[in-house]
C-alpha positions in Angstrom: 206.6 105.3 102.7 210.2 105.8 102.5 210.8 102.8 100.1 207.7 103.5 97.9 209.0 107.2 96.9 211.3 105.9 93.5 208.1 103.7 92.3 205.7 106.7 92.9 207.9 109.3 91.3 208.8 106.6 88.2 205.0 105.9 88.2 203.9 109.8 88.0 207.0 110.4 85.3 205.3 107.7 83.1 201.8 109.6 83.4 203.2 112.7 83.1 205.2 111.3 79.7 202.2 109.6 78.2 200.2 112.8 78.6 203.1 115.2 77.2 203.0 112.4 74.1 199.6 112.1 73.7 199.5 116.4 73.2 202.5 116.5 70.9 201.3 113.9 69.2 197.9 115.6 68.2 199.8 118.8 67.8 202.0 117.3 65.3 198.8 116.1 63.4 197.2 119.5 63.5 200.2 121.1 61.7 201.0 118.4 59.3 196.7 119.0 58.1 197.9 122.7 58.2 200.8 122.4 55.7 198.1 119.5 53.8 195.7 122.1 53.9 197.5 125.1 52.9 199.9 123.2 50.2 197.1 121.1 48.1 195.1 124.3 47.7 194.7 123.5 43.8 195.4 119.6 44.0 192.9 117.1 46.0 195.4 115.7 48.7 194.7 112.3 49.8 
């Protein structure tokens, strides 16, 4: 059990990475269609 500890804890870290990505990721999209949204107004943005 000992020996599997760094593997489990590098293995959780990547999940735990992926996830934190994944939700910044969409987060970042969500704003940048904000600013979009709230910029082009008058204009069609594409």
């Amino acid at each position: 059990m000992q020996a599997n500890l760094p593997r489990l804890a590098q293995e959780v870290e990547s999940r735990v990475l992926g996830v934190v990505d994944a939700m910044m990721t969409s987060k970042i999209e969500e704003l940048k269609e904000l600013i979009e949204g709230s910029k082009g107004k008058g204009k069609s943005s594409i």
